[in-house]
N, C-alpha and C positions, 0 to 999 in steps of 0.2 A: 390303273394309270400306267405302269411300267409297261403293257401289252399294249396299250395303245400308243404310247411312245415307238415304242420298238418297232409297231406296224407303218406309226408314220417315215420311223427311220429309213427300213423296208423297202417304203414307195420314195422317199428320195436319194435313194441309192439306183434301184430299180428305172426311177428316168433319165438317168444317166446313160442309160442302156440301149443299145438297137442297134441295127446291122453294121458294122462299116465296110465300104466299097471303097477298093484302092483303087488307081490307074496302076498297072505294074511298068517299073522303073528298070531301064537298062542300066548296067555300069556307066557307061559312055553318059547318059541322063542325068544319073547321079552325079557325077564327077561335075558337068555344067552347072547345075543349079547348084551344087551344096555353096553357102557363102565357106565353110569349112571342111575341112578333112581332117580329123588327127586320131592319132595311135594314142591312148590312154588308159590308167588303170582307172579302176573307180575306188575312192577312199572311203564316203559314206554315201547316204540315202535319208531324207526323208521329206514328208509330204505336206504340202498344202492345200486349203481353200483356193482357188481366185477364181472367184466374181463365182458362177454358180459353179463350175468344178472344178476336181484333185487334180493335182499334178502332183509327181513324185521327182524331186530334184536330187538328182547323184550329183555328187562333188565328184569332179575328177582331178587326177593327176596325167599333167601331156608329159607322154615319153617322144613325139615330136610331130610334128605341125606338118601333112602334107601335103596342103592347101589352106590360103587363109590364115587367119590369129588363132591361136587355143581359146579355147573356153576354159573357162573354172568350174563349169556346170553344163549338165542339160536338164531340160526340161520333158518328161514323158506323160501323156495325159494318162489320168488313173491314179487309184492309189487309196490308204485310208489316211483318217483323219476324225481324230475321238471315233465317235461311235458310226461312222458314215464312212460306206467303202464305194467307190465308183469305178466299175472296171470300163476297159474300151478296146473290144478286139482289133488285136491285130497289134499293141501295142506291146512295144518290147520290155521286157524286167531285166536289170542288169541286177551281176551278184558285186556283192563288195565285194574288193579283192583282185575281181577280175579284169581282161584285159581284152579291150575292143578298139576297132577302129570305127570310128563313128562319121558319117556324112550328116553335118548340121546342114541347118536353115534356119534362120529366124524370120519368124511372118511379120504380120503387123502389131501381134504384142508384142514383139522383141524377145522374146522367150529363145535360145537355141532350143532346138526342139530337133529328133531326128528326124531325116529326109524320110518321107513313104513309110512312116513308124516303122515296124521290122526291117524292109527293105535296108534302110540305111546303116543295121548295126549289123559288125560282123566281127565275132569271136577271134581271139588269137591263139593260136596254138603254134608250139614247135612238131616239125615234121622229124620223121625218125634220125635225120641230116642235125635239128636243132635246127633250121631254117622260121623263119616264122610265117604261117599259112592261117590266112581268113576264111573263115566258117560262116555262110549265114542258111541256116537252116532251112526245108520247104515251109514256106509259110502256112499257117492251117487257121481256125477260125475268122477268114476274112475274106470279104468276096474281092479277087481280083479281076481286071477287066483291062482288053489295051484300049489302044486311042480310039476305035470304033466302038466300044461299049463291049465288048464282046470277052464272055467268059474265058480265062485263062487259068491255067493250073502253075501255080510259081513253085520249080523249081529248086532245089537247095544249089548254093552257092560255094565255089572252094575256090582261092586264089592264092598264090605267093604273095608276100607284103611288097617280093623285087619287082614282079609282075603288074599288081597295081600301081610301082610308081612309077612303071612306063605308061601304064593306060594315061594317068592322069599328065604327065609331061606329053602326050601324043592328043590330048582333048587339052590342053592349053596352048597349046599350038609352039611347047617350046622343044629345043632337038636336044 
């Protein structure tokens, strides 16, 4: 009984599963679409069901809003939940603790959820200065592709926190 269990477990973790294909997202992209922008720590983490998949909600704390409302959460598909684990490449894992600037979007569940999964989170770190500088990694298990369909190798990303708040005041059209 418990091997059969576990195999059905298995295959409903297992269809969870299959390729994912991003469009890859410019800065300037991001900054448009996101309803949100904000610099936050993350306090905790954990996972739900809804409807057939996991999401894994981090509770955040905003150290400040640079576009849009803060969230109190996001939403990242994936995750476990009792005996049922659903991953989904390409999605990002945040550590407790840690401190990112995140570009939301909320679809049509309402969920904030991040922009282009990976794409939209980006690490904070202080530069040797103590300056604070955004990290977002090359991305790897996920096919990216631009506006024509077309295979693209994304990049890892490094920016100043000063830097982005001019992208974003220069794609909002303010001076």
């Amino acid at each position: 009984m418990r091997s059969i269990l576990a195999s059905a477990l298995s295959m409903l973790a297992a269809a969870g599963l299959g390729a994912t294909t991003l469009e890859q997202l410019s800065l300037d992209q991001m900054i448009r679409q996101s309803t949100a922008i904000v610099h936050v720590k993350v306090s905790s983490a954990s996972a739900a069901l809804r409807g057939r998949n996991i999401y894994t909600f981090y509770q955040l704390q905003t150290i400040e809003t640079l576009k849009g409302a803060a969230a109190a959460e996001v939403a990242v598909p994936g995750g476990s939940t009792a005996m049922i684990r659903q991953e989904v490449a390409g999605a990002p894992v945040l550590a407790a603790g840690g401190e990112y600037v995140i570009f939301l979007w909320s679809g049509s569940s309402g969920l904030p959820q991040v922009i282009g999964l990976s794409q939209g989170l980006f690490k904070v770190a202080p530069d040797s200065s103590g300056n604070p500088v955004l990290v977002r990694a090359a991305l790897s298990g996920v096919n990216v592709v631009n506006k024509s369909g077309q295979a693209q190798t994304p990049a890892a990303v490094t920016i100043t926190l000063a830097a982005l708040k001019d992208e974003i005041r220069k794609a909002m059209g303010a001076k």
